[in-house]
N, C-alpha and C positions, 0 to 999 in steps of 0.2 A: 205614510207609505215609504216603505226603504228602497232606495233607489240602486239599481246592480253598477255596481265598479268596472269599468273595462283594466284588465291588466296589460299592462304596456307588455309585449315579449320580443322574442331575437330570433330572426330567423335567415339563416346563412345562405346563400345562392349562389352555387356553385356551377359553371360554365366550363366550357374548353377555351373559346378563344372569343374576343372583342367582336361583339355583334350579336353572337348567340342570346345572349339575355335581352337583347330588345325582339329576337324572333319567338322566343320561346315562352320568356318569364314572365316577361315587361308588365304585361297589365297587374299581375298577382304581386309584384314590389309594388307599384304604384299604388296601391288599392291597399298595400300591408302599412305603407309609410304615411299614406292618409289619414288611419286609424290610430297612428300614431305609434305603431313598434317599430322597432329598429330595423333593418334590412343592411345587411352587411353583402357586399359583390365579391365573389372571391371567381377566377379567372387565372385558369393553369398553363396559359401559353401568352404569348406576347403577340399572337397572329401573324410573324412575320414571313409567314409562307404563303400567305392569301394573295389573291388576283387581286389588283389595282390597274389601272393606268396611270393617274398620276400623282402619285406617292412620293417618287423618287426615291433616294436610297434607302432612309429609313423608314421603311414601311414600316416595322415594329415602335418605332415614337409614335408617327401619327397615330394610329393603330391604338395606342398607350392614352392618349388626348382623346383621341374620339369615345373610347369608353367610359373616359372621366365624364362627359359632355353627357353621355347617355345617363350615367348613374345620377347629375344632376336633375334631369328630366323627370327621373323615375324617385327622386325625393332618397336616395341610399344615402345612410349615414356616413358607410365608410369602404372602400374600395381595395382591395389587395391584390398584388399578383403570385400565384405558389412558385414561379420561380424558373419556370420551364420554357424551352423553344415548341414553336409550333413545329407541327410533324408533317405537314402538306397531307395533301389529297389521298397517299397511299401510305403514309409512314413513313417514307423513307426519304424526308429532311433530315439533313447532317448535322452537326451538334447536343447538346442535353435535350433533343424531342422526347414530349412526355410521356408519346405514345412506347417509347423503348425503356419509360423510368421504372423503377423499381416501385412497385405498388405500396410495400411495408414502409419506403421511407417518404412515398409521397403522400401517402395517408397518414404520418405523424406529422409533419408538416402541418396538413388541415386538419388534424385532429387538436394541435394545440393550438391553433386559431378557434376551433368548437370550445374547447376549454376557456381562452381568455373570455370568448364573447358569452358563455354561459349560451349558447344555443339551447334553442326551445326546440327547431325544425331546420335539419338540411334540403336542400333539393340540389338531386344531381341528375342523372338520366338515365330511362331506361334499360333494361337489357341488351338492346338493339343499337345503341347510340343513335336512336331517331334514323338518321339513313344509313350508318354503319362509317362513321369517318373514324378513321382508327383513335383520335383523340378525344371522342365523343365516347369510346364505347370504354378507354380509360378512366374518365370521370368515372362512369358506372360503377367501377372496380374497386377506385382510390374514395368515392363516395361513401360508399358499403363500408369498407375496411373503416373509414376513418370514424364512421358515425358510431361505431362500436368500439373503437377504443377510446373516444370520447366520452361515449354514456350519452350521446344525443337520444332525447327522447322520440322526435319521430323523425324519418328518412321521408320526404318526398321522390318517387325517381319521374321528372319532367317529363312528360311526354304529347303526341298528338292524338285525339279519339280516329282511329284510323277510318271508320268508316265516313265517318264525316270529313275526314281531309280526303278521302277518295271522290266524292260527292263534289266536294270542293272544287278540285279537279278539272271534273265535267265543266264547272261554270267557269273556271280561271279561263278554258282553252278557249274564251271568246275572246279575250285579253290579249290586243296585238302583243307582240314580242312576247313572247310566257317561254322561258328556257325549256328545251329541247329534252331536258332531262325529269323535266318536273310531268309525267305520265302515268298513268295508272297505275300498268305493269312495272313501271321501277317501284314504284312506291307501298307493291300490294305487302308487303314483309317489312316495311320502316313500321318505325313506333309501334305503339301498342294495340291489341285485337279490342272493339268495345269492352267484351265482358271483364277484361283484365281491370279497367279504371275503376278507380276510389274516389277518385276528387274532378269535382265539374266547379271550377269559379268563373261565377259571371263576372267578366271584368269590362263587359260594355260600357260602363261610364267613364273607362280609364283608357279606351283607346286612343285617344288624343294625346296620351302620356307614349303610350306604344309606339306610335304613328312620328311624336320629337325623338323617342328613344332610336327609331329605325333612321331619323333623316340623320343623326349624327354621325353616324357608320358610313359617311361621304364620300372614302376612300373606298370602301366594298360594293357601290354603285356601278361602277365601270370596272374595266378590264378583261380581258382574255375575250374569246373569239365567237360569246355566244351574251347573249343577253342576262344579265343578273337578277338573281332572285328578287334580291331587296330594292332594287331599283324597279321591276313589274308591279311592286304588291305598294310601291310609292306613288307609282301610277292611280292606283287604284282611286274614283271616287269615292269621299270621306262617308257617303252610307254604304258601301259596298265593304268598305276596309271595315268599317262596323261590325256587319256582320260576319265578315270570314275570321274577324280577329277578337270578337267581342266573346270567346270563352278559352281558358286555358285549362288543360287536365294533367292530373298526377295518379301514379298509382303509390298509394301507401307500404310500404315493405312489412309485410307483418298482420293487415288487414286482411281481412276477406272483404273482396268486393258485394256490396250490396244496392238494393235499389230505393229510394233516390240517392243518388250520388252525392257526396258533401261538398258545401258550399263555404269550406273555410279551409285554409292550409294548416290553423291552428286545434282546428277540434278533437287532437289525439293527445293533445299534450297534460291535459288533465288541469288547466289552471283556469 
């Protein structure tokens, strides 16, 4: 009997700012670095416009540390930053924000990162940038662009099954302190409509990777005047975080969505 070969592949994960890849990605690295392909974290701002309380001045070091601490969690081989300031909450942080970068030169940048690493698979973010943060909806842009002057063979763009994060919702609101903003009606237009998804991974047995991925992000626990995301969903008891975090979705660029949903980030790549 011949026994099937798994091929080791590469596949690049692309963020806006330090934290994002433990809310979004986390289980789908952890579960890629498992099986043993490579997972490369590429991260286009420094975060140094996020809420903390106590950071102190460099919030963009700490910031810097705590996502190395996350990529150890989540088993990544190799960590990059593209080079840019975070844009804050509307864009309009001062200095090189990436949200104001020029799209052609920020996608040759991670175009010749796809190039060294021989990328199999990018993921960046949907059309929408998940809730619309202006540096979220740049990934989208500088993702696109870069993965075709690469030659990457498939684009994941990250996203949430929106009806099920609304569904979510309804149960998080039993959840003392649940941020103010985190409500149906803000949310009914973030991420992606079901019919739009391509890819459903069950990453329940890698929440626990998720769950170190999210405590290292320490600094984005606290601050500012209202209760933090990542600190509520930390809250969470470990069967509860299960299930709310135990599947990640992508929509394939290029696919037609069909049903059942695929259960691998690598099944387009043809290897």
């Amino acid at each position: 009997m011949q026994l099937a070969v798994r091929v080791a592949q590469t596949v690049v994960v692309f963020h806006a700012h330090p934290d994002d890849e433990a809310l979004l990605t986390a289980g789908t690295m952890a579960k890629a670095a498992s099986e043993g392909h490579r997972v490369v974290l590429v991260v286009a701002t420094d975060g140094g416009a996020g809420l903390s309380a106590d950071a102190g001045a460099d919030l963009a070091g700490r910031r810097r540390a705590e996502l190395h601490a996350s990529a150890r969690a989540l088993g990544c081989a190799r960590v990059e930053f593209l080079g840019y300031q975070d844009s804050g909450p509307d864009g309009s942080a001062p200095g090189n924000a990436f949200a104001r970068a020029d799209v052609e030169e920020a996608a040759r940048r991670m175009a010749d990162l796809l190039v060294a690493e021989r990328a199999d698979v990018l993921t960046s973010y949907d059309v929408t940038g998940g809730y619309g943060h202006p540096d979220h909806r740049q990934v989208h842009r500088v993702g696109a662009r870069a993965a075709t002057l690469a030659g990457t063979p498939v684009l994941l763009e990250a996203t949430v099954d929106r009806t099920r994060l609304l569904r979510a919702v309804r149960v998080l609101r039993l959840v003392p302190g649940l941020p103010a903003d985190l409500t149906a009606p803000r949310l009914r237009t973030a991420y992606a409509p079901r019919h739009l998804l391509t890819h459903r991974i069950d990453v329940s047995a890698f929440t626990g990777a998720k769950r170190a991925a999210m405590a290292a992000h320490a600094s984005q626990a606290t601050g500012g005047s209202a209760a933090r995301t990542l600190a509520v969903f930390l809250r969470l008891p470990r069967p509860l975080f299960r299930r709310v975090f135990g599947y990640e979705w992508y929509v394939e660029v290029g696919r037609s969505p069909a049903r059942p949903l695929i259960d691998s980030i690598f099944a387009g790549t043809g290897r």
